[in-house]
DSSP file (Angstrom, degrees, kcal/mol; ACC not computed):
  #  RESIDUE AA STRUCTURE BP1 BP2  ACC     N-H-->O    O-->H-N    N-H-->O    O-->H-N    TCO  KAPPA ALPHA  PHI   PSI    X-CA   Y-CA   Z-CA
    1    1 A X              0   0    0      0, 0.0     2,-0.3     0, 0.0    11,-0.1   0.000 360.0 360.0 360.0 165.6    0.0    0.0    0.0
    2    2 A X  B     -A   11   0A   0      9,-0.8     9,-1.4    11,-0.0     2,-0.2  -0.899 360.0-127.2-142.5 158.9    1.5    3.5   -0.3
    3    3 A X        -     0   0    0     -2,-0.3     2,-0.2     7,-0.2     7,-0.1  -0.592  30.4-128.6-112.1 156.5    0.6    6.6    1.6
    4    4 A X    >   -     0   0    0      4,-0.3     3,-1.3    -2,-0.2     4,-0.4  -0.657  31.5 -97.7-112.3 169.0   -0.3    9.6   -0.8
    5    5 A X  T 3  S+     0   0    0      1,-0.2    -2,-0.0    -2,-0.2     0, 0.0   0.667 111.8  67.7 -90.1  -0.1    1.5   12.8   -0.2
    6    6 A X  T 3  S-     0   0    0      3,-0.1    -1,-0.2     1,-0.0     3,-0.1   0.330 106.1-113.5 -46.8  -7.6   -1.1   14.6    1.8
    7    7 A X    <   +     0   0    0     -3,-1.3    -2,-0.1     1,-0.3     3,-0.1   0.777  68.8 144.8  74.5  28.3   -0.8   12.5    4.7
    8    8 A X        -     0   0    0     -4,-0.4    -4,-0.3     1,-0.2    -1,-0.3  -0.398  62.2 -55.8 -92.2 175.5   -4.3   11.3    4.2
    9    9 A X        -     0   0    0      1,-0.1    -1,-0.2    -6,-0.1    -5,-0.1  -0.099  66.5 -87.5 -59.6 154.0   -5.2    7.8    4.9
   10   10 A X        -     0   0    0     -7,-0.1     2,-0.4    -3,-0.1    -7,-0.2  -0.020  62.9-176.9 -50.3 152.3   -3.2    4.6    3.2
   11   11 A X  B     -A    2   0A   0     -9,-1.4    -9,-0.8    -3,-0.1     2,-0.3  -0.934  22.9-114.1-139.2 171.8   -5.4    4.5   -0.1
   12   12 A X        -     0   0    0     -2,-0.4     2,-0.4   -11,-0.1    66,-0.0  -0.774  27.7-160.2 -82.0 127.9   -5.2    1.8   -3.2
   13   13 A X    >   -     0   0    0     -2,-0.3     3,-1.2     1,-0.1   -11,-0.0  -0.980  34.7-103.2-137.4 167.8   -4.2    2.8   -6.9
   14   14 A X  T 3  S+     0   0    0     -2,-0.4     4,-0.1     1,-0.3    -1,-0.1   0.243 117.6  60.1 -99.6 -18.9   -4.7    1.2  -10.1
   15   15 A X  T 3  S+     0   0    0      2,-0.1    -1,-0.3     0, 0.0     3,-0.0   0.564  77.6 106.7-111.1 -13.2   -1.1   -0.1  -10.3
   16   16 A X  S <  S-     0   0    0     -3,-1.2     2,-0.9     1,-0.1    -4,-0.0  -0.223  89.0 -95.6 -54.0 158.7   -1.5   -2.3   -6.9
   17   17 A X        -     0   0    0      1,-0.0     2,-0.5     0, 0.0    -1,-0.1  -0.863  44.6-144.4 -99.5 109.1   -1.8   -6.2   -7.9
   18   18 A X        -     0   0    0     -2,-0.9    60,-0.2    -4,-0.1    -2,-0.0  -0.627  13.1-151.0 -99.2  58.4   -5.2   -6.9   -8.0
   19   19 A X        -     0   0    0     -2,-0.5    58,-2.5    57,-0.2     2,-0.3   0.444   7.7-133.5   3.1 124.7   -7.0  -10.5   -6.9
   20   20 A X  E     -BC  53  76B   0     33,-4.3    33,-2.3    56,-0.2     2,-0.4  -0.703  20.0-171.1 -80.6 149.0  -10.2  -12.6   -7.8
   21   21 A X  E     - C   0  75B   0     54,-2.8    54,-2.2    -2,-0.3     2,-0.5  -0.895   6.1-155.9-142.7 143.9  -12.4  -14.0   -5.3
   22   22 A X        +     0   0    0     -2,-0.4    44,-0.2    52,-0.2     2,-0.2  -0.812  32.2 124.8 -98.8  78.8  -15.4  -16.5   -5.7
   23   23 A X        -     0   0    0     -2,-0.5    50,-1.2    40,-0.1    40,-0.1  -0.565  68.6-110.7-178.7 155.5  -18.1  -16.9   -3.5
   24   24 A X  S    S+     0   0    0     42,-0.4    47,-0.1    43,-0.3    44,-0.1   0.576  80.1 134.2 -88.9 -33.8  -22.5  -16.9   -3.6
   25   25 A X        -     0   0    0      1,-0.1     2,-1.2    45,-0.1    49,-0.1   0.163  53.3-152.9 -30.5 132.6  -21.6  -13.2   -1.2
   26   26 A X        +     0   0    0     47,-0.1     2,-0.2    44,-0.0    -1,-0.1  -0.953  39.5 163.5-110.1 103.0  -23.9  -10.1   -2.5
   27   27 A X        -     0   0    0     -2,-1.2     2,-0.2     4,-0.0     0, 0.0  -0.739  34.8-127.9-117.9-168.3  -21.2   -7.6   -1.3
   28   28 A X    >   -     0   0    0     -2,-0.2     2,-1.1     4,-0.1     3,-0.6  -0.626  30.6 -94.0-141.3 156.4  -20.7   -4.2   -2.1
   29   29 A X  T 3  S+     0   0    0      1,-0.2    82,-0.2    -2,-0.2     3,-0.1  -0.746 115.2  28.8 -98.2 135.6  -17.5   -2.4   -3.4
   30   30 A X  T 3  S+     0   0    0     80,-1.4    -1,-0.2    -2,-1.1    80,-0.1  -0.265  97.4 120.4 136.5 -21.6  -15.7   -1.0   -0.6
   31   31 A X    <   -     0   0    0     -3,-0.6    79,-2.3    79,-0.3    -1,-0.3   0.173  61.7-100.2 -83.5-164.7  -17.0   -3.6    1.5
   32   32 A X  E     -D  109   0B   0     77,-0.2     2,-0.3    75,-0.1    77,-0.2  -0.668   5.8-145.3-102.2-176.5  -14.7   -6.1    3.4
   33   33 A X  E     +D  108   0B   0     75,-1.0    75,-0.5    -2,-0.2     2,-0.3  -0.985  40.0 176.1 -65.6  75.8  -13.3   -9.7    3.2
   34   34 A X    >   -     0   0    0     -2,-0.3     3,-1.0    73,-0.2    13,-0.2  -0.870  28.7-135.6-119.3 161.2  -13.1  -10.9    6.9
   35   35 A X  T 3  S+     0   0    0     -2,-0.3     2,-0.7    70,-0.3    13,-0.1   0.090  92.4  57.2 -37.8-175.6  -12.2  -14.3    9.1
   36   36 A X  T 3  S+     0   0    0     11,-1.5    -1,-0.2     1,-0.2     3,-0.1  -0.288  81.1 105.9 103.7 -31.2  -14.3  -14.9   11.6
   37   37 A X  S <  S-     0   0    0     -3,-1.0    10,-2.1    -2,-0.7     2,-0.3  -0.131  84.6 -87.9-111.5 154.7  -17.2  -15.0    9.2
   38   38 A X  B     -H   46   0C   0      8,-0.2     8,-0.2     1,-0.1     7,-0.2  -0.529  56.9-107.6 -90.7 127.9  -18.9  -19.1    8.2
   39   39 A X        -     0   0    0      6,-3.7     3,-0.1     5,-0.7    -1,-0.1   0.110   9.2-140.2 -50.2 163.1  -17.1  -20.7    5.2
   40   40 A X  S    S+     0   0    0      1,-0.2    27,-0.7    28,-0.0     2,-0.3   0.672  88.4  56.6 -82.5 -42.8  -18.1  -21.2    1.9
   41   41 A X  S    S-     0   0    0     25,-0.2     2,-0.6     4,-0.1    -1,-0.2  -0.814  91.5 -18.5 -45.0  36.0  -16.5  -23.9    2.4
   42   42 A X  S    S+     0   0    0     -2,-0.3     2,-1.3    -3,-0.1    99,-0.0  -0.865 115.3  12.8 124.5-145.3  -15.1  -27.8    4.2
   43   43 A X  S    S-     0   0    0     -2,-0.6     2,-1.2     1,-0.1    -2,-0.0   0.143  92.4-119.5 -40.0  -4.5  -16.4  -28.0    7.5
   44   44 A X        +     0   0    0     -2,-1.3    -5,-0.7     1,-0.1    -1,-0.1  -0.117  68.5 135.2  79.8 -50.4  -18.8  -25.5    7.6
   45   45 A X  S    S-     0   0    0     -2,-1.2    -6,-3.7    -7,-0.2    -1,-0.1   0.742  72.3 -72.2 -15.7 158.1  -16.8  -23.6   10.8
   46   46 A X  B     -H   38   0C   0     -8,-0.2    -8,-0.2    99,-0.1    -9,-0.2  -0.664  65.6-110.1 -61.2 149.9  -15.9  -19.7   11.3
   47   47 A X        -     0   0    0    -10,-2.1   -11,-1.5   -13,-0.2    98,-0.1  -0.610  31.0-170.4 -85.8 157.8  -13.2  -19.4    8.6
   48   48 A X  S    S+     0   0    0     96,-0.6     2,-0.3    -2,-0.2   -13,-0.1   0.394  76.8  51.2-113.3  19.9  -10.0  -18.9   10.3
   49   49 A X        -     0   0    0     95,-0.2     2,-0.4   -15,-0.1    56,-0.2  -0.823  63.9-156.4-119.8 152.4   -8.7  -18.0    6.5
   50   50 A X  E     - E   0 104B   0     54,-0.8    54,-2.5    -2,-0.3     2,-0.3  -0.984  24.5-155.7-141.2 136.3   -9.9  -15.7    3.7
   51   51 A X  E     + E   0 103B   0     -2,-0.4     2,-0.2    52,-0.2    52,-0.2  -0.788  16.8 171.0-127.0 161.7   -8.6  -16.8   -0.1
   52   52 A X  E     - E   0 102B   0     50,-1.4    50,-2.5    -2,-0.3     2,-0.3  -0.964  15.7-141.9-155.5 146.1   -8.1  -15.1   -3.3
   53   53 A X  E     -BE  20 101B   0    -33,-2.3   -33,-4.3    -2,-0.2    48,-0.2  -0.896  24.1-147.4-126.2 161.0   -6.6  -15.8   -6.7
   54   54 A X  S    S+     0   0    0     46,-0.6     2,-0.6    -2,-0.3    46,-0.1   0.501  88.7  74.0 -98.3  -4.2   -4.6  -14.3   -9.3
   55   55 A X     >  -     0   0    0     44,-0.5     4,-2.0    45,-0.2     5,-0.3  -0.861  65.1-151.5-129.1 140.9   -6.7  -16.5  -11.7
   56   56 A X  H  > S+     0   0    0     -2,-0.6     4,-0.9     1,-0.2    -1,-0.1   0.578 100.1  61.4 -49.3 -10.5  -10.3  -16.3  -13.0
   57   57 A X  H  > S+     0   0    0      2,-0.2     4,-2.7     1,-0.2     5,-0.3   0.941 107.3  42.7 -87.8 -63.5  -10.2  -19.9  -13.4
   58   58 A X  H  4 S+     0   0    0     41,-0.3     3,-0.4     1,-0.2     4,-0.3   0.877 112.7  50.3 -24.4 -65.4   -9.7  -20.3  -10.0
   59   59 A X  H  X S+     0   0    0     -4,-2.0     4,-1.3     2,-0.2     3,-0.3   0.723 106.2  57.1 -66.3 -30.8  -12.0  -17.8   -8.8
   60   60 A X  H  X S+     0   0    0     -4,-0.9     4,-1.5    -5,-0.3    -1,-0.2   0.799 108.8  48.2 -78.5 -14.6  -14.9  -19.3  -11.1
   61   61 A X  H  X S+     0   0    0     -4,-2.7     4,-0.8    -3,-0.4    -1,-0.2   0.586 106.9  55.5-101.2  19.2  -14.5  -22.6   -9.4
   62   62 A X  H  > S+     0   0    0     -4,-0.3     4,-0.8    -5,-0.3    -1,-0.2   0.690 110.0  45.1 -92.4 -27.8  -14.5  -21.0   -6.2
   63   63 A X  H  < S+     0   0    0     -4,-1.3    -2,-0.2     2,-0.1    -3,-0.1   0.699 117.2  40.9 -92.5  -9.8  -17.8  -19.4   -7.0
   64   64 A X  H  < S+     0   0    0     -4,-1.5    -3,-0.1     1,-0.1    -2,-0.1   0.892 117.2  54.5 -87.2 -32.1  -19.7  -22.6   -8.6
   65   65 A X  H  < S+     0   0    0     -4,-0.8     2,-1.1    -5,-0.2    -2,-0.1   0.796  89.7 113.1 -75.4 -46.2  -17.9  -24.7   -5.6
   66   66 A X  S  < S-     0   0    0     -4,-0.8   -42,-0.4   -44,-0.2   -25,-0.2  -0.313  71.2-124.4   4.5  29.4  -19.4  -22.3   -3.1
   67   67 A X        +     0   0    0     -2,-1.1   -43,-0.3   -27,-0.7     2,-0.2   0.432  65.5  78.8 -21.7 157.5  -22.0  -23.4   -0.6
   68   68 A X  S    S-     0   0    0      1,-0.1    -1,-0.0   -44,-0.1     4,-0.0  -0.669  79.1-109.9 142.9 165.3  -25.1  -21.3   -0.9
   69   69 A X  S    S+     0   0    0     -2,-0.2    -1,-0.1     2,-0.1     2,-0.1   0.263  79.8 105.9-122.6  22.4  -27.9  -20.6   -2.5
   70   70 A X  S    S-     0   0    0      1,-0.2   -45,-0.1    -4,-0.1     3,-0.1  -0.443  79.9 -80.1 -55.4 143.4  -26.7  -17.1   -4.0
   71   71 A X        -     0   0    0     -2,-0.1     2,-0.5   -47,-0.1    -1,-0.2   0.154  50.2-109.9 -43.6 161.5  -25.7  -16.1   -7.2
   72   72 A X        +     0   0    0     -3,-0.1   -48,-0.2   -50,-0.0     2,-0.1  -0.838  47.3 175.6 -95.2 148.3  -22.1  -17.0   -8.1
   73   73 A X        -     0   0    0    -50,-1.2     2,-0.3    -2,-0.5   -10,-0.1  -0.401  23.5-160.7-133.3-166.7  -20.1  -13.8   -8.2
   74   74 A X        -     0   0    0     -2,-0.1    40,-2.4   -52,-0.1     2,-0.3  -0.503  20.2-176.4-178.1 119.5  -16.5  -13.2   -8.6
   75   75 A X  E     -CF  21 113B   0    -54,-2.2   -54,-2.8    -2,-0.3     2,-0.3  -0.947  28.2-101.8-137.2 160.6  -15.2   -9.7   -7.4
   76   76 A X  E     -CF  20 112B   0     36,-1.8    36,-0.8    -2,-0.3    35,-0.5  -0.688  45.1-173.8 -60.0 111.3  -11.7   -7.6   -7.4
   77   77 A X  E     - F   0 110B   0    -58,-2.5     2,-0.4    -2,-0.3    33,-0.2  -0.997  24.0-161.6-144.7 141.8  -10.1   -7.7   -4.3
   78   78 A X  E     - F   0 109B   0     31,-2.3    31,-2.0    -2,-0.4     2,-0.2  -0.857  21.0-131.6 -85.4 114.1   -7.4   -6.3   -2.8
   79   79 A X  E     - F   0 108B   0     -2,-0.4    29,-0.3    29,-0.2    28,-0.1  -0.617   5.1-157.5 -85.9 155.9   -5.7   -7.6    0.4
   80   80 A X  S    S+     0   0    0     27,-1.7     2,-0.4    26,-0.2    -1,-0.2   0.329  78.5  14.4 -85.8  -6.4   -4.8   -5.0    3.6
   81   81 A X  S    S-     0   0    0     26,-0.4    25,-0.1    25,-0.3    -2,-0.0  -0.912 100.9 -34.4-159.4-172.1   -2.3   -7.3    4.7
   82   82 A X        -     0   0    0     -2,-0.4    23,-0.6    23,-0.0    24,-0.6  -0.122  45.9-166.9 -48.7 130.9    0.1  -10.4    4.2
   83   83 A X  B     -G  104   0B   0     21,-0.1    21,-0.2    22,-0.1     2,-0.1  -0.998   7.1-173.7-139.9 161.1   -0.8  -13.5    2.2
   84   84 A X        -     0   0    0     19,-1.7    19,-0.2    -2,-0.4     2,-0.2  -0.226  40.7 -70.5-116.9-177.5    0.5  -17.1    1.7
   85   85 A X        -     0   0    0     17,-0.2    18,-0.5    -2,-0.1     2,-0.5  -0.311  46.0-117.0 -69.6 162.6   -0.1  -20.0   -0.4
   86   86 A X        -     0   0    0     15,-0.9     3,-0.2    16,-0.2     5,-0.2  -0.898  23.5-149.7-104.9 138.9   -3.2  -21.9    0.2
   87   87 A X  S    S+     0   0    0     -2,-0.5     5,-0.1     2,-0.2    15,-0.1  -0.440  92.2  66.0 -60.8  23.6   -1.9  -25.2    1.3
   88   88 A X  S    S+     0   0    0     54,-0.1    -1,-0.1    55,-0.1     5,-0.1   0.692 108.2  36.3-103.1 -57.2   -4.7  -26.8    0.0
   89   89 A X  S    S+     0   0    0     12,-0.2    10,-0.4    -3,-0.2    -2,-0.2  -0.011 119.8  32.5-117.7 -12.3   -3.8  -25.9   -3.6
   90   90 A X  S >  S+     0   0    0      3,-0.1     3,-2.1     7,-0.1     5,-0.3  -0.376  82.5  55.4-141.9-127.7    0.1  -26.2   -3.5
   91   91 A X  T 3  S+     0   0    0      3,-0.4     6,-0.1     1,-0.3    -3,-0.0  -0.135 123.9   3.0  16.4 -92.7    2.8  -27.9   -2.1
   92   92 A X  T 3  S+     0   0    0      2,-0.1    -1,-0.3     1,-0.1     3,-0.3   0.697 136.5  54.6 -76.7 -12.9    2.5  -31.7   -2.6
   93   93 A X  S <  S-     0   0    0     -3,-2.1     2,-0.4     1,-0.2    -2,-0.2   0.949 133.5  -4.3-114.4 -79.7   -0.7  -31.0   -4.7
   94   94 A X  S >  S-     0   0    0     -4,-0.0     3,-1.6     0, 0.0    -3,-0.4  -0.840  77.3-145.4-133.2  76.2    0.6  -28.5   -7.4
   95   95 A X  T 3  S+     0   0    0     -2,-0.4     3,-0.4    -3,-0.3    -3,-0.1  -0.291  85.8  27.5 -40.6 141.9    4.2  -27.7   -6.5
   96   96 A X  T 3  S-     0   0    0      1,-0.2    -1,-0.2     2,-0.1     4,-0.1  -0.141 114.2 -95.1  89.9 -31.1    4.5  -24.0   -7.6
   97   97 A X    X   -     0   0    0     -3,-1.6     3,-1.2    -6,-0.1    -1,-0.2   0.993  46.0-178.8  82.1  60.5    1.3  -22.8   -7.2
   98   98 A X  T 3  S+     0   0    0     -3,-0.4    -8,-0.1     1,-0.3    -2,-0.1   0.770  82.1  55.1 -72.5 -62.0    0.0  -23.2  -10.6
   99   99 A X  T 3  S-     0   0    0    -10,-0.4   -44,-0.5     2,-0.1    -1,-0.3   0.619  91.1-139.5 -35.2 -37.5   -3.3  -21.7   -9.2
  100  100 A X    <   +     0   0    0     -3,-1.2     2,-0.9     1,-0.2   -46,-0.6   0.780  48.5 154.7  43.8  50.0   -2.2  -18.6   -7.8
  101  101 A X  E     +E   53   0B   0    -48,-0.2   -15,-0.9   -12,-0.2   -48,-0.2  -0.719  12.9 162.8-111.9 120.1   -4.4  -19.3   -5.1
  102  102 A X  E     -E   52   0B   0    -50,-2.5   -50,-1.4    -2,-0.9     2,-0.3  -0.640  19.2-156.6-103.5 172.2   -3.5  -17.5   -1.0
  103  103 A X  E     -E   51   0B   0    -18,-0.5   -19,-1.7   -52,-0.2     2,-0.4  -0.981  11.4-176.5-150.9-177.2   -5.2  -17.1    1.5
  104  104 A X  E     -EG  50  83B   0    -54,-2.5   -54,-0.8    -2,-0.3   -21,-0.1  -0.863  31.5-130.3-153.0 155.6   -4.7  -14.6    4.5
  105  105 A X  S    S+     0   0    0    -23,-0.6     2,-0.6    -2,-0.4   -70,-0.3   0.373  86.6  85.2-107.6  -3.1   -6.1  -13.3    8.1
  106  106 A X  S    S-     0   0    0    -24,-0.6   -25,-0.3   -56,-0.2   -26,-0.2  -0.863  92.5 -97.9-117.0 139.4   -6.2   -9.8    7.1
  107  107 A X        -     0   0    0     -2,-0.6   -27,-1.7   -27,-0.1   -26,-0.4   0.158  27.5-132.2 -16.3 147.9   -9.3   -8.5    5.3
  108  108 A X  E     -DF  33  79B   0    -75,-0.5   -75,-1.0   -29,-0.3     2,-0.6  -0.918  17.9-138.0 -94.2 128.0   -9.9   -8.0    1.1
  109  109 A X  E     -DF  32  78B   0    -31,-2.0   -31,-2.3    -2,-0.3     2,-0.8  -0.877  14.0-124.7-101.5 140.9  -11.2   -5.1    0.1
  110  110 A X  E     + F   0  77B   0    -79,-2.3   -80,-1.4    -2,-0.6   -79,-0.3  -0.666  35.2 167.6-101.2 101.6  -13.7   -5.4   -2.6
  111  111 A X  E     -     0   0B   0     -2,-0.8     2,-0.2   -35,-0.5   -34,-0.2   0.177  64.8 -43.7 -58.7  -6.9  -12.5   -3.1   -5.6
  112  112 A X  E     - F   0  76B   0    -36,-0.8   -36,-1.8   -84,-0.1     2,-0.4  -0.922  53.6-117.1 155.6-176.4  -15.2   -4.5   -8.5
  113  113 A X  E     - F   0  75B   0    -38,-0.3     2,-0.9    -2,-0.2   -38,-0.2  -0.993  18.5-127.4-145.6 166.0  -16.6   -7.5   -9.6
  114  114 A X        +     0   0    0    -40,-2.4     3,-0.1    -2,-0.4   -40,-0.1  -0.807  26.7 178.3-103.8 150.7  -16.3   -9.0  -12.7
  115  115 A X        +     0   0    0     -2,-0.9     2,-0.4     1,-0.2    -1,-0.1   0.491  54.7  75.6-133.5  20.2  -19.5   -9.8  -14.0
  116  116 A X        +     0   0    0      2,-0.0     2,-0.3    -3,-0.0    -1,-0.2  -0.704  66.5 141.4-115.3  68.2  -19.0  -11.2  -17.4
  117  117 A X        -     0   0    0     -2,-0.4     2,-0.9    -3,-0.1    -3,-0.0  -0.890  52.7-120.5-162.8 131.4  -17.8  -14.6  -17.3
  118  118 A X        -     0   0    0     -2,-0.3   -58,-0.1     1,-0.1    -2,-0.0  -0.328  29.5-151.1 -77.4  79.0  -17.7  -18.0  -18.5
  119  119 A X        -     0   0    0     -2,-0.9    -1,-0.1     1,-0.2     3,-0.1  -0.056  28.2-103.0 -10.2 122.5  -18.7  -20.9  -15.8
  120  120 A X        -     0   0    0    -60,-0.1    -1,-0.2   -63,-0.1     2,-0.1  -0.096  55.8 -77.4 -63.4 158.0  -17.2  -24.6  -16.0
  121  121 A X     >  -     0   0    0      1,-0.1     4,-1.0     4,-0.1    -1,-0.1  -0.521  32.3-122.5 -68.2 152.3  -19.7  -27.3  -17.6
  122  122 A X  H  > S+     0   0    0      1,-0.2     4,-3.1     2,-0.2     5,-0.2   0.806 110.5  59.3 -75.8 -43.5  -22.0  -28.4  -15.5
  123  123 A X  H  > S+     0   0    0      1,-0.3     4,-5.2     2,-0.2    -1,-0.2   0.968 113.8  47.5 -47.8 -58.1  -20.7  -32.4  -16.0
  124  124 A X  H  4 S+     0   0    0      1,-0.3    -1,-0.3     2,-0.2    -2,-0.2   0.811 108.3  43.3 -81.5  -4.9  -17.5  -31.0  -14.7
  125  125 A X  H >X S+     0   0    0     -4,-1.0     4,-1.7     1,-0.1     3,-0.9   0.963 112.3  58.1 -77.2 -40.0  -18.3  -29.1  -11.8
  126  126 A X  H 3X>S+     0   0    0     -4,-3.1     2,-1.7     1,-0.4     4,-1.3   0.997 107.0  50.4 -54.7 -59.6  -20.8  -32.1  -10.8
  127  127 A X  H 3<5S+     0   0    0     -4,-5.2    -1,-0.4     1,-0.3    -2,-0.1   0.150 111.9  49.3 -70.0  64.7  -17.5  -34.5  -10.9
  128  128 A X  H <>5S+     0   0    0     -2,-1.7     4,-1.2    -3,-0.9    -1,-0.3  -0.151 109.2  46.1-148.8 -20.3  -15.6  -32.0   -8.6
  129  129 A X  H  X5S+     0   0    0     -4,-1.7     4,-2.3    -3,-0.3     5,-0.3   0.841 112.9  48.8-106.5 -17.8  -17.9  -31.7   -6.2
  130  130 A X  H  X5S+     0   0    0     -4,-1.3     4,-3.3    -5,-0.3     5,-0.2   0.985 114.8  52.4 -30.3 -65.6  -18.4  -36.0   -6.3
  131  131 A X  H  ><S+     0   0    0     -5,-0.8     4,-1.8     1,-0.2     3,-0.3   0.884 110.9  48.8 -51.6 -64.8  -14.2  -35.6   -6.0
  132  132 A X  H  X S+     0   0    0     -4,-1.2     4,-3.0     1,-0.3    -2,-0.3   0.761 111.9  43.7 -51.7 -59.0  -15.0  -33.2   -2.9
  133  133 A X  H  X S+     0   0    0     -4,-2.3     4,-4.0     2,-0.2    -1,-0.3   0.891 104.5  59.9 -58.6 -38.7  -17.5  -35.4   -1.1
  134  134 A X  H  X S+     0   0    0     -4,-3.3     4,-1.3    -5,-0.3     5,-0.3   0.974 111.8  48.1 -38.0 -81.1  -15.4  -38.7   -1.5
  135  135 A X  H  < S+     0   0    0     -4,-1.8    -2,-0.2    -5,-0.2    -1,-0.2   0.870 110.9  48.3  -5.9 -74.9  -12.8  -36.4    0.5
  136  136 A X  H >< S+     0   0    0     -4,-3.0     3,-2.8     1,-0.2    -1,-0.2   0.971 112.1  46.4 -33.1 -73.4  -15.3  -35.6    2.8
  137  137 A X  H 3< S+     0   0    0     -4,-4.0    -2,-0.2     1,-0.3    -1,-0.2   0.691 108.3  55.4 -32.1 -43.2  -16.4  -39.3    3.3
  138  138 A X  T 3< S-     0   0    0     -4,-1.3     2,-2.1     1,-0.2    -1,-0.3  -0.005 121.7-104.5 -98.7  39.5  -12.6  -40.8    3.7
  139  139 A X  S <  S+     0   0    0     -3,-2.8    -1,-0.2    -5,-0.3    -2,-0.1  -0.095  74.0 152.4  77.5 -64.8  -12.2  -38.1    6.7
  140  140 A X        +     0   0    0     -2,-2.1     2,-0.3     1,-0.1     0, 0.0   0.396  25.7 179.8  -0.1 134.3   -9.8  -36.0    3.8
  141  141 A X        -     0   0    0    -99,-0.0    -1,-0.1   -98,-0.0   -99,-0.1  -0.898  35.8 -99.2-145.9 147.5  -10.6  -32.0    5.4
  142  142 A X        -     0   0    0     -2,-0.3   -54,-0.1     1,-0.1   -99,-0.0   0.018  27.1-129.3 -32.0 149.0   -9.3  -29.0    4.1
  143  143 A X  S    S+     0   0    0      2,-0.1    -1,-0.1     1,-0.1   -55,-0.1   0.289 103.2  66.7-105.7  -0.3   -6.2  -27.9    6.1
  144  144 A X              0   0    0      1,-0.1   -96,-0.6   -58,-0.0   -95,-0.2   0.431 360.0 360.0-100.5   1.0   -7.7  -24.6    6.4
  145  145 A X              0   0    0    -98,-0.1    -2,-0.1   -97,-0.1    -1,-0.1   0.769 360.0 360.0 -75.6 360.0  -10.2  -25.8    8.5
């Protein structure tokens, strides 16, 4: 983040490296991204994580993947603080992080949404969320739960 020279509060500019995220959420832009809040996700639980990608692909299967019964969304987000690898999504899984996919404890601010965008086939989200309950079934959990 950069301070502008007026001493005003830290602000965002266009040039900042800019994140999807994918989710059923009707949010607003400005509003935030925070923990604390019940996953989209694994276990159901308070998240103690908040994820973002640097690809739409990602982010669209993060909104069909979604629990909910909200539209799938996909908005611009910015993080306020430090993020990692998702450890879901790299190490022994996809060395390198082929996804771009982090996730973080400090808030996303939401900068836009994209709203023009292409959804996986139905066939294939249905066998990914099959893959996901198999998971479920043998005890598998997310490691950000």
């Amino acid at each position: 983040m950069e301070q502008n020279k007026s001493n005003n509060p830290t602000f965002y500019t266009p040039f900042n490296q800019t994140y999807f995220h994918g989710t059923k959420a009707d949010l607003k832009l400005g509003d935030l991204i925070e923990v604390g809040k019940t996953s989209n996700f694994g276990q159901r639980k308070n998240a103690m994580y908040i994820f973002l990608t640097a690809t739409l692909d990602a982010a669209v299967w993060g909104a069909e993947l979604a629990i909910g019964e909200g539209r799938e969304r996909i908005y611009l987000v910015e993080p306020t603080g430090d993020i990692e690898d998702d450890p879901d999504l790299t190490d022994k899984k996809f060395p390198g992080n082929p996804t771009k996919s982090f996730r973080s404890t400090q808030p996303f601010k939401i900068v836009g949404e994209v709203t023009n965008w292409q959804g996986h086939p139905p066939e294939q989200v249905k066998v990914m969320k099959d893959a996901l309950a198999k998971l479920k079934e043998q005890g598998i959990n997310s490691l950000n739960d």
